[in-house]
C-alpha positions, -999 to +999 in steps of 0.1 A: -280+686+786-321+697+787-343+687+764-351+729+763-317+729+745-337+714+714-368+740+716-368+769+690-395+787+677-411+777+641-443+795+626-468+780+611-465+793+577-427+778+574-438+743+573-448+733+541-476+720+533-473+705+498-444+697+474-426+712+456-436+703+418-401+691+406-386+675+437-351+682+428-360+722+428-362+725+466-330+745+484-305+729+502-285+747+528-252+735+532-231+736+566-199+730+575-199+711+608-161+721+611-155+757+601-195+764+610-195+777+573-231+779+553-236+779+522-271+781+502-280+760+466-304+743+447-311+703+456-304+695+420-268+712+424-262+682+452-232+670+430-210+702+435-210+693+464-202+656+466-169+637+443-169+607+430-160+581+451-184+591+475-214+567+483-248+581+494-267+555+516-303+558+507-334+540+523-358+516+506-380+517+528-419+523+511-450+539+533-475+512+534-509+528+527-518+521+568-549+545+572-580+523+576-615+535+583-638+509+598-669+507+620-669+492+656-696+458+656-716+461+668-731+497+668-713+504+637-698+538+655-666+554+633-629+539+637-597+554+626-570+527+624-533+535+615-514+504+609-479+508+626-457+478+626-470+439+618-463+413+643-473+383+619-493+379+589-527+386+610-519+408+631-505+444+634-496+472+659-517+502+657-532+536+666-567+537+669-594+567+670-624+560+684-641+555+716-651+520+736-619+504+717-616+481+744-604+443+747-626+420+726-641+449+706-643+439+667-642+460+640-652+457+602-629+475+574-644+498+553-639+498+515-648+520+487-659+489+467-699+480+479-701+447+492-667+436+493-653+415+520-632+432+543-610+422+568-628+416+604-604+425+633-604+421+672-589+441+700-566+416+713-543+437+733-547+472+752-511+491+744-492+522+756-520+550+746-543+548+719-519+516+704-535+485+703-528+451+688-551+440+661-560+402+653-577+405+615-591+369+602-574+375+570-547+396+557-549+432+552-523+441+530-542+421+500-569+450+505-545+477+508-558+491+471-590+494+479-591+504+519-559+518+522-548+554+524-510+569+527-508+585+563-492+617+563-478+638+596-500+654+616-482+689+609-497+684+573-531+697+567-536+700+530-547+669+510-524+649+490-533+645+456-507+621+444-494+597+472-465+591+455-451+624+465-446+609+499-426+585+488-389+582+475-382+575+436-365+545+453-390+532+476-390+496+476-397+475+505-432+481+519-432+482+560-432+523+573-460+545+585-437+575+576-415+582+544-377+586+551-381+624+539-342+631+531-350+606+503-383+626+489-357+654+473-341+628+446-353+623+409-340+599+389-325+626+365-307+634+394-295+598+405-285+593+369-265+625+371-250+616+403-239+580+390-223+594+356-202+617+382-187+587+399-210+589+429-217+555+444-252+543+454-259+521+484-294+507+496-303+502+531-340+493+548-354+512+583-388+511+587-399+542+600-425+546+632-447+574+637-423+579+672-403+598+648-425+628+650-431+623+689-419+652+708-391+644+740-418+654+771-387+644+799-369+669+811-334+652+807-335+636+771-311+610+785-349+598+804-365+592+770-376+557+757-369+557+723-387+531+705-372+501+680-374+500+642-365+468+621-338+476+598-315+459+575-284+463+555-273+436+534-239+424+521-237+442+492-244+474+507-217+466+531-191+463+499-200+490+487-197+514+518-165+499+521-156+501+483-159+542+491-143+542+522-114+523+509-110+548+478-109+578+503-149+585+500-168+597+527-197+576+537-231+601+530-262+587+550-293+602+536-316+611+563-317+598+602-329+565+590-298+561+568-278+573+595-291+551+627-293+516+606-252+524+592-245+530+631-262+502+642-250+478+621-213+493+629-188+480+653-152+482+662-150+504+630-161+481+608-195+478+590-215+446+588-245+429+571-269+433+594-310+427+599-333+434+632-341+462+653-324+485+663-334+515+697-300+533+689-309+569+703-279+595+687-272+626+715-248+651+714-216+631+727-221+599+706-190+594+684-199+587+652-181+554+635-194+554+600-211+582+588-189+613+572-217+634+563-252+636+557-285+648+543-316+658+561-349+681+563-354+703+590-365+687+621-398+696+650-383+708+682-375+689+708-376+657+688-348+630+689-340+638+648-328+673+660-306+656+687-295+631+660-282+660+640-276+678+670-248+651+674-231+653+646-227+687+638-227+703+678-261+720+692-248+753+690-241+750+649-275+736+642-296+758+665-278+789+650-288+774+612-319+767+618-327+802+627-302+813+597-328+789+574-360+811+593-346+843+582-339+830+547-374+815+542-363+781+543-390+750+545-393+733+571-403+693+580-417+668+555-422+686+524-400+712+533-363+717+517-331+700+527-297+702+543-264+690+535-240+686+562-204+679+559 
């Protein structure tokens, strides 16, 4: 196994850009991980397609509005800050743009409010890259209405007029620097439909890192240090899941977030509550112990989410679909339309 396996050729003009206007309108290409059968729908014709007794496991997770701009003091030159994970109330991991951001450097917030007090941070640690760890001497997520801008990936150009479009219908519990994108197809027409059908709903929490849209750069993907994401799934997830499972429904993870934290908190075929982080890195040859089927977008290449799926429906399948999805003018990545795999 190469990380080469995972490359395949994508042209610009097939990732999207923007959203769709009605979320539940985007395609969904449906493959048979068994027979290697495809089939092509509408998003919003999900529940032909599912039966009840089935449970989707959804993500809660919300993107916290992490993109700062501040000014280094002194000299007042331009900083980019992108708030990644938070290692206590003051302090937070993050990517930084800007030169000189050394040890001891401080930098002042910018708001859009004149005169306001913003948070003052320091430089207290030099990380991997352009990561730092920031010290601010007050909270910054009390300012997040007036500093704070939704990050989006860096394969999306256009401008995001309503933020909310990168979230899910469900998000709930602030923490990511990147939406759980399955999730962004869902309306809650749609979730309303689905529940009236006999389709069970559970809730689970991964906070997703922007390492999700880091390319593999070793040669042997087995070399690659995949980094931890908090998750959690509480107890009455857990029922739930196993409500289905003991009715003969198949366990439906929406998205790789879905599908790492049900893994993770997985063992000896059982599922439990569970809460902390979690590295689990999915390659072709994991055996999967809870998850029957799933939902996803259309991953970058060479990425650990195309290994994930990779894993659970066999390289060969997915390589051969995703140029199947090319030639049928599929979308690809964030905004981009959906597959169902089962």
């Amino acid at each position: 196994m190469r990380t080469a396996d995972f490359d395949y050729e994508l042209p610009a003009h097939f990732i999207a850009q923007v959203p769709l206007e009605r979320r539940d309108q985007s395609r969904l290409f449906i493959l048979n991980r068994q027979s290697g059968i495809i089939e092509h729908a509408m998003f919003m014709d999900l529940g032909n397609y599912l039966k009840a007794g089935d449970v989707l496991v959804v993500n809660e997770t919300r993107v916290i509005p992490g993109r700062l701009f501040a000014r280094k003091i002194p000299g007042g030159g331009r900083v980019e800050i992108l708030l990644l994970r938070k290692r206590d109330e003051r302090t937070w991991e993050a990517l930084v743009g800007g030169k000189g951001l050394t040890m001891g450097k401080q930098i002042q917030v910018e708001s859009s409010k004149p005169g306001e007090q913003t948070p003052l941070g320091e430089i207290i640690e030099v990380l991997d890259g352009s990561e730092r760890l920031i010290l601010f001497d007050r909270s910054v997520e009390s300012f997040f209405p007036d500093i704070g801008h939704v990050p989006l990936p860096p394969y999306i150009h256009n401008r995001l007029d309503d933020p909310e479009r990168y979230q899910t219908v469900y998000a709930k519990n602030s923490g990511s620097a990147a939406a759980p994108t399955a999730g962004l197809h869902f309306t809650p027409q749609l979730i309303d439909q689905l529940i009236i059908q006999g389709i069970l709903f559970a809730t689970v929490t991964l906070h997703v890192g922007l390492d999700t849209f880091a390319p593999v750069n070793e040669v042997d993907p087995l070399e690659h240090k995949i980094h931890s994401e908090w998750c959690q799934i509480a107890p009455t997830a857990v029922e739930r899941i196993n409500q289905a499972r003991n009715s003969r429904g198949r366990v439906i993870a929406v998205g790789t977030t879905s599908v790492r934290t049900l893994e993770s908190a997985t063992e000896n075929g059982r599922i439990k509550a569970f809460e902390g982080p979690t590295n689990l890195f999915i390659l072709p040859g994991y055996k999967f112990r809870m998850v029957d089927a799933m939902i996803t977008n259309f991953h970058l290449p060479r990425s650990t989410l195309i290994m994930l799926v990779s894993a659970f429906a066999g390289r060969e399948k997915v390589m051969h679909a995703y140029e199947i999805a090319k030639q049928s003018n599929y979308r690809f990545y964030s905004f981009g339309d959906a597959m169902l795999i089962i």
